[in-house]
PABA-620557 format. One line per field, with one value per residue: residue number from 1; x, y, z of N, C-alpha, C in turn; residue in one letter. Coordinates in steps of 0.1 Angstrom, whole numbers, plus 2048, in hexadecimal, padded with zeros to 3 digits. Example, Ala and Ser with C-alpha at 12.3 -4.5 7.8 and 13.67 -1.06 7.14 Angstrom:
seq	[1/2] .
nxx	[884/880] .
nyy	[7C7/7EA] .
nzz	[84E/847] .
caxx	[87B/889] .
cayy	[7D3/7F5] .
cazz	[84E/847] .
cxx	[884/881] .
cyy	[7DF/800] .
czz	[84E/84F] .
type	[A/S] .
END
This chain:
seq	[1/2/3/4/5/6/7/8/9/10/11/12/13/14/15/16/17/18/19/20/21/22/23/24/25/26/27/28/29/30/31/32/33/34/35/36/37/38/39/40/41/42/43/44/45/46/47/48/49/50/51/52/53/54/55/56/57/58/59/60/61/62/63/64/65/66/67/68/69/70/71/72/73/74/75/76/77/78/79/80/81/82/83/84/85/86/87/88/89/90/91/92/93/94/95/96/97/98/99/100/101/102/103/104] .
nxx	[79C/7B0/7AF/7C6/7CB/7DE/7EB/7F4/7FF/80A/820/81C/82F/82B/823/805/7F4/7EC/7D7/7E1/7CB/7C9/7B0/799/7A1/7B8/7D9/7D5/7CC/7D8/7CF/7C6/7B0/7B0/7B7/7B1/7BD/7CD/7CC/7DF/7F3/7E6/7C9/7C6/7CA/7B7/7A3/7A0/79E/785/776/778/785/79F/7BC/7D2/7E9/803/816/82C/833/849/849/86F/86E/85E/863/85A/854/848/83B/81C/80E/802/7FF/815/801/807/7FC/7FC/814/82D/844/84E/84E/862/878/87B/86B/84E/838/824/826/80B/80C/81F/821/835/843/854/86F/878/890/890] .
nyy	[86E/856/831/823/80D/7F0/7E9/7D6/7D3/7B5/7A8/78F/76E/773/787/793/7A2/7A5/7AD/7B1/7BD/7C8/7C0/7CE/7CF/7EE/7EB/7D9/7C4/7A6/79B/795/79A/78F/79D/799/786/79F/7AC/7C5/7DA/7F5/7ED/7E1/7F5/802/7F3/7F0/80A/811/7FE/7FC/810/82D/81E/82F/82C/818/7F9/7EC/7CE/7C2/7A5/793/787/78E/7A6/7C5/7D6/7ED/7FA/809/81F/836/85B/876/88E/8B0/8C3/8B8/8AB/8B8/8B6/89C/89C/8A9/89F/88E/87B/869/85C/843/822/80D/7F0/7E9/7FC/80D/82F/83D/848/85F/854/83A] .
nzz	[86D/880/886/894/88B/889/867/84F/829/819/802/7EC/7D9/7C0/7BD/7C3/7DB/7FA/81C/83A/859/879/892/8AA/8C9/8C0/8C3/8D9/8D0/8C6/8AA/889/86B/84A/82C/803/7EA/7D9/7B6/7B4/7C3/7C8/7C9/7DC/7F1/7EC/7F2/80B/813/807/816/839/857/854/85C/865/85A/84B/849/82E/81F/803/7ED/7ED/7D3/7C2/7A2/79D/781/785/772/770/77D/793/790/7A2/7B6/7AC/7C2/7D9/7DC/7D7/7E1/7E4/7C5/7BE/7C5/7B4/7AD/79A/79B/7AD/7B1/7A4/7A6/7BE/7CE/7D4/7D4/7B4/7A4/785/77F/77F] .
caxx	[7A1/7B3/7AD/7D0/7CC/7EA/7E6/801/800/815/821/822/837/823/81D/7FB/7F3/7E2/7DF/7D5/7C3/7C2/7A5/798/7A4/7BF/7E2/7D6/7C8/7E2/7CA/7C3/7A9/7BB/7AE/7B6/7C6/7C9/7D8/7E1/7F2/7DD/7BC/7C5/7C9/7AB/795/7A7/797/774/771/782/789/7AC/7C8/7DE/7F7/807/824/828/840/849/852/876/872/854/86B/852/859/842/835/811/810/7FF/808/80F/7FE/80F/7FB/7FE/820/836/850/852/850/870/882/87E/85D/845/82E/823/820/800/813/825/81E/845/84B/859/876/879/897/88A] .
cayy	[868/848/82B/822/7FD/7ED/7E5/7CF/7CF/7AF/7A6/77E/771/76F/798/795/7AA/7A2/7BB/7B4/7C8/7C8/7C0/7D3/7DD/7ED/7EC/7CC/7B6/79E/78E/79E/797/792/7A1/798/789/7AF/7A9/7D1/7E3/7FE/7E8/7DB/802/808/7EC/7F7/81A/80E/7F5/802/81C/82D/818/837/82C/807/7F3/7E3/7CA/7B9/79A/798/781/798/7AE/7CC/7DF/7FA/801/80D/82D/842/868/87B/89A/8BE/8D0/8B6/89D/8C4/8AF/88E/8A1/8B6/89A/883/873/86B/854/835/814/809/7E4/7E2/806/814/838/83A/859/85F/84A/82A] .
cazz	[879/879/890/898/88B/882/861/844/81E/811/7F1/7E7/7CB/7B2/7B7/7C9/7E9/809/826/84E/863/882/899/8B7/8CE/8BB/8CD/8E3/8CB/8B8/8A1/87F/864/840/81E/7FD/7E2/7CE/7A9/7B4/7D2/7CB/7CB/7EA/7F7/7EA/7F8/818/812/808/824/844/85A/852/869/868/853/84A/842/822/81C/7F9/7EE/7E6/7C8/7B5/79F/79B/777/783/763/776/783/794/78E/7AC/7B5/7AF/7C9/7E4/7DC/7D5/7E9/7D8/7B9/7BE/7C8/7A8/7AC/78E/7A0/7B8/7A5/7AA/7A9/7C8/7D7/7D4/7CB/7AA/79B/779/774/783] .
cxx	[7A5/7B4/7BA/7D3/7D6/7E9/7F6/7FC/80C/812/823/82A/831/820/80D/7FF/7E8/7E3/7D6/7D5/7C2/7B8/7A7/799/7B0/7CC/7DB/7CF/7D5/7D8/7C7/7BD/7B3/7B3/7B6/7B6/7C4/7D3/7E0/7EA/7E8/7D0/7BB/7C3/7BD/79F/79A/79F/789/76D/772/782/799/7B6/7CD/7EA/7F7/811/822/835/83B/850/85F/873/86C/85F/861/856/84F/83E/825/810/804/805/808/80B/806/80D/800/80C/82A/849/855/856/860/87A/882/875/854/83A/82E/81C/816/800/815/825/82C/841/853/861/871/882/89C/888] .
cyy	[85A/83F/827/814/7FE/7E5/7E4/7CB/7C1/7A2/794/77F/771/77E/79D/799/7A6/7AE/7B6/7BD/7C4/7C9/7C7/7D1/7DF/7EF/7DF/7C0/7B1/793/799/796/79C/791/79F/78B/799/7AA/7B7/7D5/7EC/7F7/7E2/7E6/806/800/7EB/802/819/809/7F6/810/81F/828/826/836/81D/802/7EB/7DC/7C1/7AD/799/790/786/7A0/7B7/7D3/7EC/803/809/816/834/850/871/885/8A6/8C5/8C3/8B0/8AA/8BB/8A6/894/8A6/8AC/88D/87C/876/864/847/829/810/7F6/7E1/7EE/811/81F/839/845/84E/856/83B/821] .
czz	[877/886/899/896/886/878/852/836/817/807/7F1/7D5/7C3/7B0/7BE/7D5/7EE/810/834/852/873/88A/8A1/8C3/8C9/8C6/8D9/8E0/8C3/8AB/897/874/850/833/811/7F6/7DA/7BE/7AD/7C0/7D8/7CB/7D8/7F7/7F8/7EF/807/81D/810/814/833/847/857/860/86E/85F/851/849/835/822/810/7F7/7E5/7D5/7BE/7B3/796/78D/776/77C/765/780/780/797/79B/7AA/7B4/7BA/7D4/7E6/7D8/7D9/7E1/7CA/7B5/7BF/7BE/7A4/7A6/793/7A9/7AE/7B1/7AD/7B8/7D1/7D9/7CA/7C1/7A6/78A/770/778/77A] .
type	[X/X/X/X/X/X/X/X/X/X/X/X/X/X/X/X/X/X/X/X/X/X/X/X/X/X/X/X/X/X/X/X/X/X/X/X/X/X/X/X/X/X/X/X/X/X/X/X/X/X/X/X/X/X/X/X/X/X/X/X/X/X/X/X/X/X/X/X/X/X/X/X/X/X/X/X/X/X/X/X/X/X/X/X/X/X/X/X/X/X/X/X/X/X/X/X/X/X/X/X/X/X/X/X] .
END
């Protein structure tokens, strides 16, 4: 079940990730508690997922001037990513969090 916080991953230049959260009451609070630096996207997901109830979902925005070479991948699943898979996709950099094809 997911709380419905509104909750933002974003990228600085240097490649580090932050991510707010918003406080309660979700939908009528504007103030949000801010986590981070992550050297990772994915560590920032993941201390997201350890620490927290699930938002629901999130926005992530990057910085334009980090030029990601998404060399860090993770692989997706066959049973559950059947979709992604079909349509080009080898994995989600664990960098900057962007879906990756094959001839990326």
């Amino acid at each position: 079940m997911s709380t419905g916080a509104d909750c933002r991953f974003i990228q600085a230049a240097d490649g580090t990730w932050t991510y707010e959260l918003q406080n309660w009451p979700y939908g009528e609070s504007y103030s949000y508690n801010t986590y981070g630096p992550f050297d990772l996207y994915a560590k920032a997901v993941q201390h997201l997922s350890d620490n927290h109830a699930n938002p629901g979902g999130w926005s992530t925005k990057e910085h334009p001037a980090f030029d990601c070479p998404h060399n860090d991948l993770t692989p997706l699943d066959p049973f559950f990513d059947k979709r992604l898979l079909s349509d080009g996709y080898v994995g989600e950099c664990r960098k900057c969090g962007r879906l990756v094809k094959a001839d990326d």
